[in-house]
C-alpha positions as CSV (number, residue, x, y, z in Angstrom):
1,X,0.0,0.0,0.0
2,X,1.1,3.8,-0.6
3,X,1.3,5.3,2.3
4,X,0.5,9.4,1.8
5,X,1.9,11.2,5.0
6,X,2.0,14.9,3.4
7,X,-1.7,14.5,2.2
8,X,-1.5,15.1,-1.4
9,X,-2.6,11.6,-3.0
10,X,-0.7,10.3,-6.2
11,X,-2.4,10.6,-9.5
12,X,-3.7,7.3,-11.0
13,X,-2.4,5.1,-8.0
14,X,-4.0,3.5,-5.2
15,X,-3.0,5.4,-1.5
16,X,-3.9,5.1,1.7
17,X,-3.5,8.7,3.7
18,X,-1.3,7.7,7.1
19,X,-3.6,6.8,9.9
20,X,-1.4,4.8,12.3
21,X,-5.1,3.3,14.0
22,X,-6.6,2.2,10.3
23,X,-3.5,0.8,9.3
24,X,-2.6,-1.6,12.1
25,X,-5.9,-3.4,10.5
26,X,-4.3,-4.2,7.6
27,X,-3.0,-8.2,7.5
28,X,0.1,-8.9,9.2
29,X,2.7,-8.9,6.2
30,X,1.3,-5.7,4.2
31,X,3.9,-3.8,2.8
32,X,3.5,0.2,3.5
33,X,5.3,2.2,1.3
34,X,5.7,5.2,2.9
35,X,6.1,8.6,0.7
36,X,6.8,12.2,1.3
37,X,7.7,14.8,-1.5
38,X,11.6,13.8,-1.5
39,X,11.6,10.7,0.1
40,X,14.0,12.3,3.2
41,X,11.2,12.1,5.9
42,X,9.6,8.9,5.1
43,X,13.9,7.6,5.2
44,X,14.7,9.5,8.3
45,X,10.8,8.2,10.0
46,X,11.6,4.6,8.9
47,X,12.7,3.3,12.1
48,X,9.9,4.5,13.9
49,X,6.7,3.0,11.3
50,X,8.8,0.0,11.8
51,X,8.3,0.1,15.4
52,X,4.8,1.0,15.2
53,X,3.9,-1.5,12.9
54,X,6.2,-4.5,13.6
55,X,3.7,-7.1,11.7
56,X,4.5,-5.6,8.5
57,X,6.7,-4.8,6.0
58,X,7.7,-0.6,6.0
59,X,9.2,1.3,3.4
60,X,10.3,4.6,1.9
61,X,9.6,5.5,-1.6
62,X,13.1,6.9,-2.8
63,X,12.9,10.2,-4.0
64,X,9.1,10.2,-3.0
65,X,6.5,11.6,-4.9
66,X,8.1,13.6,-7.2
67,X,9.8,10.5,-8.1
68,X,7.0,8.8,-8.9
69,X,5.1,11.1,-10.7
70,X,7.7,11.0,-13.5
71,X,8.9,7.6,-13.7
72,X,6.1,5.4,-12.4
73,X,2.6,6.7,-13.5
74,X,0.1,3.9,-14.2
75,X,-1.2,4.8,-17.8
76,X,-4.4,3.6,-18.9
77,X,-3.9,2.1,-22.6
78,X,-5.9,5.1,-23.9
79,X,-3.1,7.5,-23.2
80,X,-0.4,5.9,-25.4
């Protein structure tokens, strides 16, 4: 799951805005990728979602959603 912690959603990808009580519902083994802007808060916060969710799997989006937006938008085959 794409975890949103600066509440701005990705375009065209299924998120999940940070809710540390909603999340622990999730299935133990759910990977949460975290993502900020840059990616330097979700990395320098990465210990501490691991704490608070030690059933699953956390992770930072490297170079967060800027990243994202330009090398991993979900097309639909429409928009070739």
């Amino acid at each position: 799951m794409l975890v949103d912690t600066i509440l701005s959603p990705i375009e065209k990808a299924e998120t999940i805005t940070y809710n540390p009580y909603e999340m622990k519902k999730y299935p133990d083994g759910t990977v949460f990728v975290f993502y900020c802007d840059t990616g330097k808060a979700t990395l320098n916060r990465l210990k501490e979602y691991r704490e608070k969710f030690p059933q699953h799997h956390c992770v930072s989006l490297k170079g967060g959603r800027g990243y994202w937006r330009k090398n991993m938008m979900l097309l639909d085959e429409n928009d070739k």
